[in-house]
Structures are given as structure tokens and as C-alpha cells.
C-alpha positions, 0 to 999 in steps of 0.5 A: 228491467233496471237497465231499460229503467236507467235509459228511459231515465237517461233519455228524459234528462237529456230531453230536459236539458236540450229542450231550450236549445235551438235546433242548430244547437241540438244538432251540434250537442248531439254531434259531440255526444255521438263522437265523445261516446263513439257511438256509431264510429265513425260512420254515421250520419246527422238527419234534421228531417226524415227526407235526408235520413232516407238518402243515405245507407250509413246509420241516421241519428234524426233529431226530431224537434218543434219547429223554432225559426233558425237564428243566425250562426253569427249570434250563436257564435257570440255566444259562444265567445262569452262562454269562455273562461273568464279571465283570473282575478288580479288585484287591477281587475278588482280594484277596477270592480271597487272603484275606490275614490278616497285615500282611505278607500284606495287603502282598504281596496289594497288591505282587502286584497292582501287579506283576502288573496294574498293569504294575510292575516295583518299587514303594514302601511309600505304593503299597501303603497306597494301595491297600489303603487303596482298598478300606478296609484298614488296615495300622498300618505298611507300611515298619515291616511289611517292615522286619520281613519282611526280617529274616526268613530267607526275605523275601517282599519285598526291599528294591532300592533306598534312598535317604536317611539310616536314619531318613529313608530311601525304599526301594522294594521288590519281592516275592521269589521267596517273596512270589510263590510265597505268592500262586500257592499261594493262587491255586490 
């Protein structure tokens, strides 16, 4: 009895779930599910209605559906093509998405990137040029530009560490609460 319960169970999720398929559709997932679990081997044969189930010997799988008006294959085959893997994320791809058009913007795009895909906890000015400069973006001044942004009143960069005279000096950044919460509002 739990057995027949399973299948009964089965049979109405699937139902479920192929219920907002065309018919082509149906036929196509039924195809793939009667060779995935190779359930008549290889002999067998699909029927869309009762007509073409009696012209053949060989066993029948006869899809019973409402009458839906056939779509054309070309748009299914649209379809198709953008179900496809997206393509992976580079950091031309995201920058695309973000869209910076101010000095600073273009600098917390790249020091978004560094911290969030390449893993960095704090990065440096010539790190940001780097990669800009990687997809052929120019900035005039990283450390000029966010020498400009820390004296904003609310930074999208801070500074966490610097070493040598004023002049001379290494700072090594990392975004700020502001810095971050700018890329996640273009994100979404």
C-alpha cells in the first residue's frame, strides 16, 4: 500500500509540474524521462492522441492533455537558448552592471571587486589602477581621488593604514559602509 501511495504521490507532482507546459513540451519531457529511466528500452513509441496509439504493436506512452493551440518550434527553440548557463562574472561584466561615471565611482566599483571576488580584506591605490586599467579605464589619480573622497563628510573609502612621510606616503584602503551600500543599491 506505502508503495502505490509513493507512485500516486509521484504521479501528482509531476502532473503539478508539467501542467503549465505546452503539449510539444510535455511530449519532449516525457521522451527524456522514458529514456533517462530506460523504461520501455528501447522499443517504444510516444502517441499524442488515441489514433496513432492503435497503429502500432510496440508499447505506447500517450500523452493525454487539454487542447492548447501549438506554438511554433522557432519560439521554443528561443527559448531554449536562454536557458543556457549564463556566462561567469568578470570584473568587465560587473563593471558594465555598475556603471560608474565619476572618478570615485570607477574606484569603488574596482575596490568592490577586489573585496568581494578577489577575496581582499584591504587593498591599495596601484591595486585599483591595475584593474581598471585591465579593461581600459583610465583614472587621472587613484590616490589623488580618494585623498578627495576622505574629506567628504560621508567617505566611500577609508583610509586603514599608512606608512612613510605625507609626501611619500603608502595607504592602503578599504570601502566604507557607504562605499559598499553605493555598489549594493546599483546591484539592485
Amino acid at each position: 500500500m506505502a508503495k502505490l501511495l509513493n507512485e500516486l504521490t509521484v504521479m501528482s507532482d509531476v502532473a503539478e509540474i508539467m501542467a503549465p507546459l505546452r503539449r510539444d513540451e510535455r511530449r519532449r519531457v516525457i521522451e527524456w524521462l522514458s529514456d533517462y529511466f530506460n523504461v520501455y528500452g528501447d522499443e517504444f513509441v510516444i502517441a499524442e492522441d488515441i489514433e496513432d496509439a492503435a497503429e502500432t504493436e510496440l508499447p505506447v506512452v500517450t500523452i493525454v492533455t487539454e487542447e492548447v493551440a501549438d506554438e511554433p518550434e522557432a519560439e521554443y527553440e528561443e527559448a531554449e537558448a536562454v536557458e543556457e548557463e549564463p556566462a561567469p562574472l568578470t570584473f568587465e561584466s560587473f563593471y558594465a552592471q555598475i556603471a560608474p561615471k565619476t572618478a570615485i565611482q570607477k574606484i569603488v566599483t574596482s575596490a568592490y571587486w577586489l573585496e568581494t571576488q578577489e577575496g581582499k580584506e584591504s587593498w591599495k591605490s596601484f591595486e585599483v589602477n591595475k584593474l581598471l586599467k585591465s579593461i581600459d579605464v583610465k583614472v587621472t589619480s587613484v590616490s589623488g581621488t580618494l585623498a578627495i573622497d576622505a574629506k567628504r563628510p560621508s567617505p566611500l573609502t577609508v583610509v586603514l593604514d599608512k606608512s612613510g612621510d605625507s609626501m611619500q606616503s603608502r595607504k592602503t584602503f578599504a570601502l566604507s559602509v557607504e562605499g559598499q551600500q553605493f555598489i549594493e543599491d546599483r546591484l539592485n
